[in-house]
MARLONU-212657 format. One record per residue (C-alpha): residue number from 1; chain; x, y, z. Coordinates in steps of 0.2 Angstrom, whole numbers. Layout:
N
+------+-------+-------+-------+-------+
| resi | chain |     X |     Y |     Z |
+------+-------+-------+-------+-------+
|  NUM |     A |     X |     Y |     Z |
...
+------+-------+-------+-------+-------+
END
This chain:
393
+------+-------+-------+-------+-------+
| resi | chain |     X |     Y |     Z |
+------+-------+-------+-------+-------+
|    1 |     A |   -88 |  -288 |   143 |
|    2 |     A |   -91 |  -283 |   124 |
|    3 |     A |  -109 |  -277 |   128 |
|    4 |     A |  -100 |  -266 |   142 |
|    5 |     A |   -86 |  -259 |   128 |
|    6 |     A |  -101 |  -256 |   116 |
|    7 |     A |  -110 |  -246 |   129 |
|    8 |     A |   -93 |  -236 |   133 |
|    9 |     A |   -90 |  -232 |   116 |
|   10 |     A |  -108 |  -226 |   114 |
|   11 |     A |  -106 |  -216 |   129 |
|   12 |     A |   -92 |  -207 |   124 |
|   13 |     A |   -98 |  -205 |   108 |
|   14 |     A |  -114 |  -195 |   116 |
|   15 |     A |  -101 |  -183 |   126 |
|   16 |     A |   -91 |  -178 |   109 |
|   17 |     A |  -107 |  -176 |   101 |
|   18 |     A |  -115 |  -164 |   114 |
|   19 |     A |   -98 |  -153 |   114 |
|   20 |     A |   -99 |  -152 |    96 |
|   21 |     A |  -116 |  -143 |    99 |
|   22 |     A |  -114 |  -133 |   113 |
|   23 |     A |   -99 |  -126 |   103 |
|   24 |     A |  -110 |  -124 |    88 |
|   25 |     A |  -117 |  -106 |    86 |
|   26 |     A |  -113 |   -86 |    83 |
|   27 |     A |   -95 |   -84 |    92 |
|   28 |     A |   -99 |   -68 |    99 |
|   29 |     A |  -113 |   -63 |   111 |
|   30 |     A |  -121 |   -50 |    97 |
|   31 |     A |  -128 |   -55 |    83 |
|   32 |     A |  -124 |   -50 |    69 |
|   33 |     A |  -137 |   -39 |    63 |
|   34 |     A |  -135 |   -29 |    77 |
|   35 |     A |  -116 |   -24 |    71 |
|   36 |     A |  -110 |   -10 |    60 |
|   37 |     A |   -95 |   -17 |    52 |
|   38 |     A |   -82 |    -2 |    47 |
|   39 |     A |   -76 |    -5 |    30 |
|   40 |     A |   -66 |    10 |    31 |
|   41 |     A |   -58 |    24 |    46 |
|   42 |     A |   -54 |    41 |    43 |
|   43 |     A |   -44 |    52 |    54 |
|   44 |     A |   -40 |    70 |    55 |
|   45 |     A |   -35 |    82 |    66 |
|   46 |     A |   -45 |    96 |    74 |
|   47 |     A |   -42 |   111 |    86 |
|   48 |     A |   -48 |    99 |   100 |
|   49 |     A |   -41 |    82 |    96 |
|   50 |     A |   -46 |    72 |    82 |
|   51 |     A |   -59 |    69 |    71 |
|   52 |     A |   -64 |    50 |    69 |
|   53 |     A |   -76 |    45 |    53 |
|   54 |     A |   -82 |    28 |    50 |
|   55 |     A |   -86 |    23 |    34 |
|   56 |     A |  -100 |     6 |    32 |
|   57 |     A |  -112 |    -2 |    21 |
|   58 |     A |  -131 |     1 |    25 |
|   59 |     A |  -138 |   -18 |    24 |
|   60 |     A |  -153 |   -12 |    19 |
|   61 |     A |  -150 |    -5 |     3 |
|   62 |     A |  -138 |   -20 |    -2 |
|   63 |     A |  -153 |   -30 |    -6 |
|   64 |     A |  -156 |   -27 |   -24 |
|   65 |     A |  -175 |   -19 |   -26 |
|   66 |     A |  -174 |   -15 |    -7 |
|   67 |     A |  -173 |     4 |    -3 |
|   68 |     A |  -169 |    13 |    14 |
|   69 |     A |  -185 |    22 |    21 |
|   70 |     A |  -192 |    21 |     3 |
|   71 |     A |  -178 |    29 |    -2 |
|   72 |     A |  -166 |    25 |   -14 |
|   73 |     A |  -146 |    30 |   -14 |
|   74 |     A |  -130 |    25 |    -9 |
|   75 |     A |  -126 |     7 |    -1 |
|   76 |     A |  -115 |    15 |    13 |
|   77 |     A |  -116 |    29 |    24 |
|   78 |     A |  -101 |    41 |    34 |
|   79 |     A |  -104 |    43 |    52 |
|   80 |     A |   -92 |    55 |    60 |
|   81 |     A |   -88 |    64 |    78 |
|   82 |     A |   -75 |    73 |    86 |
|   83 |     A |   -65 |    69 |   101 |
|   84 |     A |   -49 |    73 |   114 |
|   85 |     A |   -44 |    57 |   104 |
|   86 |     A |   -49 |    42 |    94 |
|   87 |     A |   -55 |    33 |   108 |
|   88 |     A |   -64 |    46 |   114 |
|   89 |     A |   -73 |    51 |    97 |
|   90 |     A |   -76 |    32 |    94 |
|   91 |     A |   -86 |    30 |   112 |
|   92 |     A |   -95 |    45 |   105 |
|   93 |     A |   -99 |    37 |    91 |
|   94 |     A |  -106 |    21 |    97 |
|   95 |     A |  -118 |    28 |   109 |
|   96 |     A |  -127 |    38 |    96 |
|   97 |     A |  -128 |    20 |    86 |
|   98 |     A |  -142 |     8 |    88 |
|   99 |     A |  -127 |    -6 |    80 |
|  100 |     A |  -111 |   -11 |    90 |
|  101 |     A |   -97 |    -5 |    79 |
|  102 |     A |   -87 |   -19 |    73 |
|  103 |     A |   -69 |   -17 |    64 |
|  104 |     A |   -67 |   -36 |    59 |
|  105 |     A |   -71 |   -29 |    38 |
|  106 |     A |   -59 |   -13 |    42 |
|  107 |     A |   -48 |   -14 |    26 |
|  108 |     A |   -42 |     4 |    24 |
|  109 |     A |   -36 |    16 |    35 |
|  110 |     A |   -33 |    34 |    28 |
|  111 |     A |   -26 |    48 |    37 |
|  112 |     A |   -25 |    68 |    35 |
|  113 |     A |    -8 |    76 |    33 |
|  114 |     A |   -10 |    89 |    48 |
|  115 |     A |   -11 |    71 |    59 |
|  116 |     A |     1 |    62 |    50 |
|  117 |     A |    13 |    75 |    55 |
|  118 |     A |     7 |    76 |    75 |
|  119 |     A |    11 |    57 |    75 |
|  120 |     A |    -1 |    43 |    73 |
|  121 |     A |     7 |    31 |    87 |
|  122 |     A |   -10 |    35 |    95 |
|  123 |     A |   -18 |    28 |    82 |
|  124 |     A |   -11 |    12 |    79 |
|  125 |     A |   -12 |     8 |    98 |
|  126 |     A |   -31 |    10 |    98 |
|  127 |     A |   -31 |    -2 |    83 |
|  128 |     A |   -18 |   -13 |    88 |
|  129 |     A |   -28 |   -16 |   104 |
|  130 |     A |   -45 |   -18 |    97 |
|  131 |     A |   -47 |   -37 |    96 |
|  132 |     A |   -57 |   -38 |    79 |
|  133 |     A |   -47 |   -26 |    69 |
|  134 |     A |   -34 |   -32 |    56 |
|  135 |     A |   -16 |   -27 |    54 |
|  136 |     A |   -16 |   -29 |    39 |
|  137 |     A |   -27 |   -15 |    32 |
|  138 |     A |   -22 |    -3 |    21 |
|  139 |     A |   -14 |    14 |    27 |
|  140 |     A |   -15 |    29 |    16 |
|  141 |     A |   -11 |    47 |    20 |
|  142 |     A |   -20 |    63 |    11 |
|  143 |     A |   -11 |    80 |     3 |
|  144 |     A |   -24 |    89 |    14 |
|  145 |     A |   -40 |    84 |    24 |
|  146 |     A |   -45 |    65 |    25 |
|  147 |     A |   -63 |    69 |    26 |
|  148 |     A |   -61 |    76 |     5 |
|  149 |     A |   -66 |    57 |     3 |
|  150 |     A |   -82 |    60 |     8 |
|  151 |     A |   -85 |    73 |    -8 |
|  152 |     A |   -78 |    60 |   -18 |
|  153 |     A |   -90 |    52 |   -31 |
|  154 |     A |   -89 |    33 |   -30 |
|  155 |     A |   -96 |    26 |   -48 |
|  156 |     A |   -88 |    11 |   -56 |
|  157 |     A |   -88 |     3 |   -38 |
|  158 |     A |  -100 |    -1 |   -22 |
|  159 |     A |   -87 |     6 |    -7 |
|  160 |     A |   -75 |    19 |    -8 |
|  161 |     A |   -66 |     9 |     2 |
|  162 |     A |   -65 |    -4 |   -13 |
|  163 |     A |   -57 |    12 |   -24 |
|  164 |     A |   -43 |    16 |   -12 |
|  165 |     A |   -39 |     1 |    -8 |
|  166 |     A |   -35 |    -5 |   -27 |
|  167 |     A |   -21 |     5 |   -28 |
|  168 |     A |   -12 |    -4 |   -17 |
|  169 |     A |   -17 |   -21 |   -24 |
|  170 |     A |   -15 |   -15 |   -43 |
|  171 |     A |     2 |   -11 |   -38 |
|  172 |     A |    -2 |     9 |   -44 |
|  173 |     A |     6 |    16 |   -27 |
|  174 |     A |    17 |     7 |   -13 |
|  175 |     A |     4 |    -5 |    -1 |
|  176 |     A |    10 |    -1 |    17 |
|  177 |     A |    -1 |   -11 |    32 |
|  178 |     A |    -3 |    -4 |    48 |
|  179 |     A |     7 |   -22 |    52 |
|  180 |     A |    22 |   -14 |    41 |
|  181 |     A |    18 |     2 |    56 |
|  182 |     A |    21 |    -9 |    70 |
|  183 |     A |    35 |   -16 |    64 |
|  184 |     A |    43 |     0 |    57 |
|  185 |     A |    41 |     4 |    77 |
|  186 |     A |    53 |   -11 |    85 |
|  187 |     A |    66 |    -8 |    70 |
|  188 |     A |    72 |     4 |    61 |
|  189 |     A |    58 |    16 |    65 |
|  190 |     A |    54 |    22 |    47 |
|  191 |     A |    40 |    17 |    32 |
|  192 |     A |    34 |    22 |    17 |
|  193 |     A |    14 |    25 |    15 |
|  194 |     A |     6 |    30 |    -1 |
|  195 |     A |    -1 |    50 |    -4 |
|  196 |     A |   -18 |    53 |   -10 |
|  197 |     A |   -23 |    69 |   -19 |
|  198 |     A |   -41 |    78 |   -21 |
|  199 |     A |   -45 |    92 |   -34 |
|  200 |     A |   -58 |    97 |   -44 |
|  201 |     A |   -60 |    97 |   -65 |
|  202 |     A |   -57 |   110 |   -75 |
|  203 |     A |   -72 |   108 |   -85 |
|  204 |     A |   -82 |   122 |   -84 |
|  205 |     A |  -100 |   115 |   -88 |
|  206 |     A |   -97 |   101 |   -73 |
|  207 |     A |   -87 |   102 |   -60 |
|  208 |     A |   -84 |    87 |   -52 |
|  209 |     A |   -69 |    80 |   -39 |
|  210 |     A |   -53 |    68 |   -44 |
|  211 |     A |   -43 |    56 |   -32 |
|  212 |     A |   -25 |    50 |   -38 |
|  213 |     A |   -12 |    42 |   -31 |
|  214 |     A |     1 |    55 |   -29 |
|  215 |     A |    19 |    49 |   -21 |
|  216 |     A |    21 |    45 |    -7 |
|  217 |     A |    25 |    50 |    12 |
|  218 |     A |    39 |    45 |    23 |
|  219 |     A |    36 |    42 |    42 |
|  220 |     A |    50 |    41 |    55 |
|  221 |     A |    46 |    37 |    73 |
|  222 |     A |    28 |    38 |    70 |
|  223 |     A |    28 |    55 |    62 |
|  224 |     A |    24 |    59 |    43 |
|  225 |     A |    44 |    69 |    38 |
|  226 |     A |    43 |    72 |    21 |
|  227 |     A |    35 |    66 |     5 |
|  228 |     A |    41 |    59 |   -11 |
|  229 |     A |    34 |    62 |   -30 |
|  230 |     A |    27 |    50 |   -40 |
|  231 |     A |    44 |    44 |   -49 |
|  232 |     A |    54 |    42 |   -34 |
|  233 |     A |    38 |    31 |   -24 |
|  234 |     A |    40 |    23 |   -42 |
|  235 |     A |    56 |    18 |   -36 |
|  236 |     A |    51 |    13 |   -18 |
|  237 |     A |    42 |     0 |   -30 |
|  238 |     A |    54 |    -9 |   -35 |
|  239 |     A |    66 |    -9 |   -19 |
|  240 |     A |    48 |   -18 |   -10 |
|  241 |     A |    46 |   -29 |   -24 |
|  242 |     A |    29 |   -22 |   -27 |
|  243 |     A |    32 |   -17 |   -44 |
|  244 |     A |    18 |   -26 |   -56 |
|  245 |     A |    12 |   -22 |   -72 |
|  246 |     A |    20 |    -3 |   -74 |
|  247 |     A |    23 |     6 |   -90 |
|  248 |     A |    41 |    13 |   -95 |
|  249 |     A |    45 |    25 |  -108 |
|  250 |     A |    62 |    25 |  -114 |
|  251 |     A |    71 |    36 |  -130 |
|  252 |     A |    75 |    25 |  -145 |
|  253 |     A |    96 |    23 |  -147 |
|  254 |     A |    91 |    24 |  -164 |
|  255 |     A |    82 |    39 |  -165 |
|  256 |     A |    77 |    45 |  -150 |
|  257 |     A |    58 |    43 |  -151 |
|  258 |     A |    50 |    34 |  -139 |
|  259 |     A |    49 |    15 |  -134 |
|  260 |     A |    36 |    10 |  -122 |
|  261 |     A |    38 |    -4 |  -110 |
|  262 |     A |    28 |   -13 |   -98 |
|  263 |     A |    38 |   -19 |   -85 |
|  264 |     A |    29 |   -32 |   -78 |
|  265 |     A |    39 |   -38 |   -64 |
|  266 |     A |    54 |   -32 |   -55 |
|  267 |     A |    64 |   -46 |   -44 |
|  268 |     A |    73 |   -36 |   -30 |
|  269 |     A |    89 |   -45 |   -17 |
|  270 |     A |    95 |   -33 |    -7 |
|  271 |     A |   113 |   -40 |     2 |
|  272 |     A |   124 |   -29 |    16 |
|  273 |     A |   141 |   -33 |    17 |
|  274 |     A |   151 |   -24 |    33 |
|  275 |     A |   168 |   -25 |    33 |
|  276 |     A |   178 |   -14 |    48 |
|  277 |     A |   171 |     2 |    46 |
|  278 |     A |   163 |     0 |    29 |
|  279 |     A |   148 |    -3 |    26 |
|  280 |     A |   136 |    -5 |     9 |
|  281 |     A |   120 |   -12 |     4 |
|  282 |     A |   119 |   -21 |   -15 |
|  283 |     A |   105 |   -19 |   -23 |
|  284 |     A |   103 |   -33 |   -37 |
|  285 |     A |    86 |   -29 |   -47 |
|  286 |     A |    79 |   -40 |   -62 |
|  287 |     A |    66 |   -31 |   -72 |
|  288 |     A |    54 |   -41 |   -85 |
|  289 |     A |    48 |   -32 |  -100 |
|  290 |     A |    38 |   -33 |  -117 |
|  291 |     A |    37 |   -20 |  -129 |
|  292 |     A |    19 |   -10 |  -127 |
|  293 |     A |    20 |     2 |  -143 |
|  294 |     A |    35 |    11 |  -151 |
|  295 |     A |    38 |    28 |  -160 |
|  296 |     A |    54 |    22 |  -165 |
|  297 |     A |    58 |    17 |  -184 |
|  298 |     A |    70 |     5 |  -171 |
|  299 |     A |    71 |   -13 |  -178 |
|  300 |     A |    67 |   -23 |  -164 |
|  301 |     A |    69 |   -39 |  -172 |
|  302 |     A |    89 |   -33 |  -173 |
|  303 |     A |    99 |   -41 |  -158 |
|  304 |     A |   110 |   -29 |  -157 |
|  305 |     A |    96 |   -13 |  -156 |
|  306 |     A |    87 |   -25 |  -144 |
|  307 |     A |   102 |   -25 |  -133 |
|  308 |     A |   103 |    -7 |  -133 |
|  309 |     A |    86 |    -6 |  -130 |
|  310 |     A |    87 |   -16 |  -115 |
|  311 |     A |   104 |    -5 |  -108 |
|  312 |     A |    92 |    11 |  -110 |
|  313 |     A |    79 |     1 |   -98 |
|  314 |     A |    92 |    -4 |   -85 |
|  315 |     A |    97 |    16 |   -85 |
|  316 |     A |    81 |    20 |   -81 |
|  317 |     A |    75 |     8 |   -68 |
|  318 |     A |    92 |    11 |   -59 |
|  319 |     A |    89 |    30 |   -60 |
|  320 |     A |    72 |    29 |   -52 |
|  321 |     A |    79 |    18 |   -39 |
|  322 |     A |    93 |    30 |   -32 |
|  323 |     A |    82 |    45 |   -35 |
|  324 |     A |    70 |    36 |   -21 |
|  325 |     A |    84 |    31 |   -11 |
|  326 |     A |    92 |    50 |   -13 |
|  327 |     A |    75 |    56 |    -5 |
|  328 |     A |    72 |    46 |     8 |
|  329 |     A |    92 |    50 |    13 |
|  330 |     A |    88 |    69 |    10 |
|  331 |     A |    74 |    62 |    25 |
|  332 |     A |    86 |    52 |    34 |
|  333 |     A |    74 |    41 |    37 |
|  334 |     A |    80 |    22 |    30 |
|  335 |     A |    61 |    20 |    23 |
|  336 |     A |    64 |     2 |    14 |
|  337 |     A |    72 |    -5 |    31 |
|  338 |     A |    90 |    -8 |    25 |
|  339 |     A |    95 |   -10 |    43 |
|  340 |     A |    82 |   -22 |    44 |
|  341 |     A |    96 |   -33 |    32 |
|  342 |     A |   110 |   -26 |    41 |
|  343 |     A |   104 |   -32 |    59 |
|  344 |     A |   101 |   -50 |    53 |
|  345 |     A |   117 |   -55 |    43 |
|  346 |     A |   128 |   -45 |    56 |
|  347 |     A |   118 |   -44 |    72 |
|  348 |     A |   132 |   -38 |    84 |
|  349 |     A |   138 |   -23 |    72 |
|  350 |     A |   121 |   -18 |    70 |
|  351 |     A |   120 |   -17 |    90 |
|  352 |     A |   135 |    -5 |    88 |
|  353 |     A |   129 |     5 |    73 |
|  354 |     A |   109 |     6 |    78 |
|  355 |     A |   108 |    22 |    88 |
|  356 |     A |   118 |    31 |    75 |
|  357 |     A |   110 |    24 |    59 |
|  358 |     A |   102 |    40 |    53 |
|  359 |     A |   118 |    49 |    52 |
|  360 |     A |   127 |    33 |    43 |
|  361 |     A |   111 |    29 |    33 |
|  362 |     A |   111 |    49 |    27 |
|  363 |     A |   128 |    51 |    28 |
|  364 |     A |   142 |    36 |    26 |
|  365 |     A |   131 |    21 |    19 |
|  366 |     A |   137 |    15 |     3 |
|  367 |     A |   123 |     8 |    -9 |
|  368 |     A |   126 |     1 |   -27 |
|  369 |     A |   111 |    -3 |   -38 |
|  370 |     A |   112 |   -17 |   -52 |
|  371 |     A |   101 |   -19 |   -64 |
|  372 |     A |    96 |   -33 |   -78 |
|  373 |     A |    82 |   -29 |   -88 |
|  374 |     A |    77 |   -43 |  -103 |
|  375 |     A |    64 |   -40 |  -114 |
|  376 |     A |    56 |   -54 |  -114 |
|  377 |     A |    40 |   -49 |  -129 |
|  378 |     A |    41 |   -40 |  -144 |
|  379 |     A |    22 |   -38 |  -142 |
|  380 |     A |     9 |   -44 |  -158 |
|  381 |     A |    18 |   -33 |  -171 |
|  382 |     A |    35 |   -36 |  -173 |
|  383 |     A |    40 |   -21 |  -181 |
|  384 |     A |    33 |    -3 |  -183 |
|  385 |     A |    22 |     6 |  -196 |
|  386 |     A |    38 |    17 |  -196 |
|  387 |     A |    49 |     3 |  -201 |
|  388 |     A |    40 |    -4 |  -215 |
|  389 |     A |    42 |    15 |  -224 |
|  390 |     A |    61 |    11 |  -221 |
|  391 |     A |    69 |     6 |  -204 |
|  392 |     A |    86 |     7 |  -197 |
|  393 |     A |    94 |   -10 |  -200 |
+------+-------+-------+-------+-------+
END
């Protein structure tokens, strides 16, 4: 009987094992260096539908010492074709590829204005449905063309992918997913994406293009409405919690000169209260700075100058809040989901209220912004090369 247990449990230890091995292996049926993973999708729109450009790395010039055809250059390369739609300019594009296009390493997706405002629904269902792509890729809108990326000179990184997409993780512009899109859709309908602006230098011996982060664009029911200025997408910062690391400059109390701040964090609660026919949205914002350099013969070692410091500094966060909440009310488009908060404190009003939200949200919603900054250090030097010739005390 123990000799038959023994053989049982060897038996079934020789099943398990050859599962394990028939599961071991490539998950997919294409290897992998036969795909063209996609670190990056373009998208404008044309006269006949819509131009799709897929941005990838070349494997063959990612090996250090190893050129292309003998050639050196960059490590990625654009491929692009125009079609009725994206799937039709993305079937064009796979069958003049010797690689299966793969978007699994998709992290940015960045759209032209002219498409933005057709509506990019489209879009988002091509991606939503394509099994390997991620929702969570980065969506940026351009000022103009998308394809001005191509002209852009990539030079303290591998990818231009890699640039674009630090200004969402460095905090410098709002990060909005295509997730953040597909939510927007089954709730309030609106969302805030960042802007990105080309130009060329002035410099007369060599010319040479720029991208910056330049606001930001509001989208309601899938099409791009208005857009914002860098101040009040500032602001959208700090509603979304996405404020890091930002700089602040404020007018002494003393003298007027200026104090600048970095704000490192900005800790945002946003709380609806409805009560019959009123209905308001607190917005309770704590701010964390320290003192980057000041102009001011202020002394900021004074507790009472500090204080007033810190008043100026909740005056200015709160103003760059209600001038990105004015905008996007100006848009009537609730960009920052505050029916989102409605709808789950007070579902059965909000069944009541949702059809007429833009109006209310434009119109009849009151919103109160409270602020409490605390500068929390004075930085290295203490005080100022101004103070020590004679400061305020």
């Amino acid at each position: 009987m123990k000799c038959l247990n023994n053989y049982q449990k060897a038996l079934k230890l020789l099943i398990c094992l050859l599962l394990a091995l028939s599961l071991a292996g490539c998950g997919s049926a294409v290897e992998l260096n036969k795909r063209l993973f996609v670190k990056m999708i373009i998208l404008d729109k044309t006269k006949k539908g819509i131009e799709l450009t897929l941005n990838s790395p070349l494997p063959n010039r990612l090996i250090p010492g190893r050129v292309a055809g003998g050639q050196p250059g960059k490590p990625y390369n654009f491929v692009k074709r125009e079609g009725k739609d994206i799937s039709d300019a993305f079937r064009k594009i796979q069958s003049d590829l010797s690689r299966e296009i793969s978007l699994g390493q998709t992290d940015v997706v960045v759209i032209g204005r002219e498409l933005a405002e057709e509506g990019i629904d489209p879009v988002l269902e091509f991606l939503e449905r394509n099994s390997s792509f991620h929702i969570n890729s980065n969506l940026f809108v351009t000022a103009g063309k998308a394809t001005e990326i191509l002209h852009f000179p990539v030079i303290y990184e591998r990818f231009p992918s890699d640039i674009i997409k630090a200004y969402a993780n460095e905090h410098a512009t709002v990060a909005t997913t295509i997730k953040d899109f597909l939510v927007a859709n089954y709730n309030v309908g609106c969302v805030m994406a960042p802007l990105l602006k080309f130009g060329n230098t002035t410099d007369k011996f060599e010319k040479k293009r720029w991208m910056r982060n330049d606001g930001a664009a509001i989208f309601k029911r899938g099409k791009l409405t208005t857009t914002t200025n860098t101040k009040e997408m500032r602001g959208g910062l700090m509603i979304l919690n996405q404020w890091e690391n930002n700089e602040i400059r404020i007018p002494s109390p003393t003298d007027g000169k200026i104090v600048n701040f970095t704000i490192h964090k900005v800790h945002t609660k946003i709380k609806p209260i409805v009560k019959g026919d009123e209905i308001v949205v607190h917005i309770q914002s704590k701010a964390d700075a320290s003192v980057l350099a000041s102009n001011s013969n202020i002394n900021l070692e004074n507790t009472k100058h500090l204080k007033l410091l810190e008043k100026k500094l909740d005056a200015e966060v709160k103003k760059l809040i209600n001038q990105s909440i004015e905008r996007t009310r100006e848009a009537k488009a609730d960009a920052f989901g505050f029916g989102n908060y409605i709808s789950w404190k007070y579902p059965h009003k909000w069944n009541d209220m949702k059809q007429n939200w833009e109006d209310i949200y434009s119109n009849d919603l009151k919103i109160t912004v409270q602020v409490n900054s605390s500068v929390k250090s004075l930085g290295a030097e203490r005080g100022t090369l101004i103070k020590r010739k004679g400061s305020v005390k």
